[in-house]
C-alpha positions in Angstrom: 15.7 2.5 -11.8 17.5 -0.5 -13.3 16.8 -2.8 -16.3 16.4 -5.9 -13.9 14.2 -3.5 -11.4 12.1 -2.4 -13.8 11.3 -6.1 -15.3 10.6 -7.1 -12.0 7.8 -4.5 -11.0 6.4 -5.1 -14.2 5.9 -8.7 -14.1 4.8 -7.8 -10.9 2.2 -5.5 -12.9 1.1 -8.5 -15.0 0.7 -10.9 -12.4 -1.7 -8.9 -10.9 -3.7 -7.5 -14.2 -5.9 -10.3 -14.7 -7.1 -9.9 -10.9 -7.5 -5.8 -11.7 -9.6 -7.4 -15.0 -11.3 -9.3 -13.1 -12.4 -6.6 -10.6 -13.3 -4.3 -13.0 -15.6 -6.6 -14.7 -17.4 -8.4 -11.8 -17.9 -5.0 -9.8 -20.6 -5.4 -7.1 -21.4 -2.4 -4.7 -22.9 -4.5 -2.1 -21.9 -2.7 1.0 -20.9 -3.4 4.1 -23.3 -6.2 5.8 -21.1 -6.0 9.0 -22.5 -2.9 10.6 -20.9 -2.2 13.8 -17.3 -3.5 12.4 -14.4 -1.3 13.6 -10.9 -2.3 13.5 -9.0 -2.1 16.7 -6.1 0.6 17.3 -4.3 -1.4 20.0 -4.4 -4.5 17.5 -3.4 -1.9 14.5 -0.9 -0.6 16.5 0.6 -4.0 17.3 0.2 -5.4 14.2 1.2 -2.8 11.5 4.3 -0.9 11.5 4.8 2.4 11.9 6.0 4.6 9.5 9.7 5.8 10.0 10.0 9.7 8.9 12.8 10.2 6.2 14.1 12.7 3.9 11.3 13.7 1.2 13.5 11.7 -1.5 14.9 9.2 0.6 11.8 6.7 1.5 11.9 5.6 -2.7 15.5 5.1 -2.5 15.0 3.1 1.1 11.9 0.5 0.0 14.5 -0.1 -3.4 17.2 -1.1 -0.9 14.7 -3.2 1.3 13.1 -5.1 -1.7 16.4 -5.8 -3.4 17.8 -7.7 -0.3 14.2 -9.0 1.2 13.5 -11.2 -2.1 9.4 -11.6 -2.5 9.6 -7.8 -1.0 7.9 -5.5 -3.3 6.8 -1.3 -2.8 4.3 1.2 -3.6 3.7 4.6 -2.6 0.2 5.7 -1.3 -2.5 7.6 -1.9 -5.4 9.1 0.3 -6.2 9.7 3.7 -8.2 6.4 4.4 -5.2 5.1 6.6 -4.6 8.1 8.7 -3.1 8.8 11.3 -1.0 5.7 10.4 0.0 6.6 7.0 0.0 9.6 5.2 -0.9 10.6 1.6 2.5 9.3 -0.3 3.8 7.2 2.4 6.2 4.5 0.6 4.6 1.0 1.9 6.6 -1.9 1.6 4.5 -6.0 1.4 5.3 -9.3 1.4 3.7 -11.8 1.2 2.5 -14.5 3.8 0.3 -17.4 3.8 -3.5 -15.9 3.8 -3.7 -18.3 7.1 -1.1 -16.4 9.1 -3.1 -13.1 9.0 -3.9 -11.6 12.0 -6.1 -8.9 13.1 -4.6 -5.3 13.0 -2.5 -6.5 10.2 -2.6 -3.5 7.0 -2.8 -5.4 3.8 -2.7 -5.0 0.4 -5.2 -6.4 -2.0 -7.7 -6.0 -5.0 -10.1 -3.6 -3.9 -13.6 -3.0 -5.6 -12.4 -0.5 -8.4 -9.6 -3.0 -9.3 -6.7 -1.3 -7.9 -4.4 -2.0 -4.8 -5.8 -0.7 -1.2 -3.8 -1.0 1.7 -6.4 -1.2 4.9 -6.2 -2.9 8.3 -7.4 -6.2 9.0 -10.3 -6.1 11.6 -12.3 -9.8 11.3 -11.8 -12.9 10.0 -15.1 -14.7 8.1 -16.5 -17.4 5.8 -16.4 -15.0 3.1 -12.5 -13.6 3.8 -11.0 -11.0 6.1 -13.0 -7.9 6.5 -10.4 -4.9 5.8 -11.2 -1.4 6.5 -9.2 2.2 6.3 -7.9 3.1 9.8 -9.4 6.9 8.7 -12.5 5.5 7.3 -16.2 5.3 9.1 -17.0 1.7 7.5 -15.8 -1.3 6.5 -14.6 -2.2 3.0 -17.4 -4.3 0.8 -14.9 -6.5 -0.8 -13.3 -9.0 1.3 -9.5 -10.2 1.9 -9.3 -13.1 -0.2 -6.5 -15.6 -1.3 -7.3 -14.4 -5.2 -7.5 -10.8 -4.6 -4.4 -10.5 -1.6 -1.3 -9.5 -2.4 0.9 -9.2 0.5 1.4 -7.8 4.5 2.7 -4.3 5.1 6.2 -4.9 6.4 8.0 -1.8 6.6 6.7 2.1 6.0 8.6 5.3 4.9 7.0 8.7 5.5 8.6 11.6 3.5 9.2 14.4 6.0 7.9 16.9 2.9 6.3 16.6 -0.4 8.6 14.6 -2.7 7.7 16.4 -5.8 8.7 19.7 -4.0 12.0 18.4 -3.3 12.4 17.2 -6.8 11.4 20.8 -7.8 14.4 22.5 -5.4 17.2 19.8 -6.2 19.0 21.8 -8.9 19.1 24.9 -6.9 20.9 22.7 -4.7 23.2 21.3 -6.7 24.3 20.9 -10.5 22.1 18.0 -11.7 19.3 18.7 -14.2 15.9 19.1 -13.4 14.2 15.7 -12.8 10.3 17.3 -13.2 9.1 18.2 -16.1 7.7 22.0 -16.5 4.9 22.7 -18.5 4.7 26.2 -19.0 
């Protein structure tokens, strides 16, 4: 990664650390009050892209390219199951973002969930209090709601690594000269 990359994603990371302070102070299990709520696959499937299925170390390499020519583009990579079958554990999610009032339902966001930290669920419902979001895998709604101060962008583009990346990392020297880019700890 480059010098000017790097300072980018992290004053990306302090933009976004007093909302993660924030969060993690003022943390309220309150539940989901909107029993019934499920978000829509036809409006999921319409609204959120789907992940295209790349080599295991190409989908970091392709959100770099993307967010270097798509300036307000920025990437992370995921974690979990709650947004399956739509994206996979370690699925490289690229956001921008839009005006809160363009959001739509079936969109996948990114925001400030309840533990501090970035989730990326679907949009399902629009309400007084914000959007309700919720994990396409995921039997209930999320408690905290889509908010201007806790949103941080739309999922625009998706890359799926056709295997585990860290596996890949592990069988690039057999494959070539380079040194080992994983640490071993014996």
């Amino acid at each position: 990664m480059t010098d000017t990359n790097t300072s980018i994603r992290f004053a990306t990371l302090r933009r976004w650390a007093p909302f993660a302070a924030l969060a993690l102070s003022g943390l309220v299990f309150s539940g989901c009050a909107t029993e019934g709520v499920a978000f829509s696959p036809s409006a999921v499937k319409a609204m959120s892209p789907a992940a295209q299925l790349v080599g295991p170390l190409e989908s970091y390499r392709l959100a770099q390219n993307f967010v270097a020519g798509h300036p307000g583009a920025d990437f992370m990579v995921g974690s979990g199951d709650s947004m399956l079958p739509l994206y996979k554990d370690h699925t490289v999610i690229i956001t921008m973002r839009m005006p809160i009032s363009s959001l739509q339902p079936g969109m996948t966001v990114v925001f400030v969930g309840d533990r501090g930290f970035p989730v990326a669920h679907a949009l399902v419902r629009k309400t007084a209090e914000g959007w309700i979001a919720m994990g396409v895998g995921n039997p209930e709604c999320d408690s905290r709601r889509v908010r201007d101060d806790n949103y941080m962008g739309v999922v625009v583009k998706a890359f799926e690594p056709a295997s585990s990346p860290m596996m890949a990392l592990l069988q690039e020297p057999a494959a070539g000269s380079r040194q080992a880019l994983v640490a071993s700890i014996p």
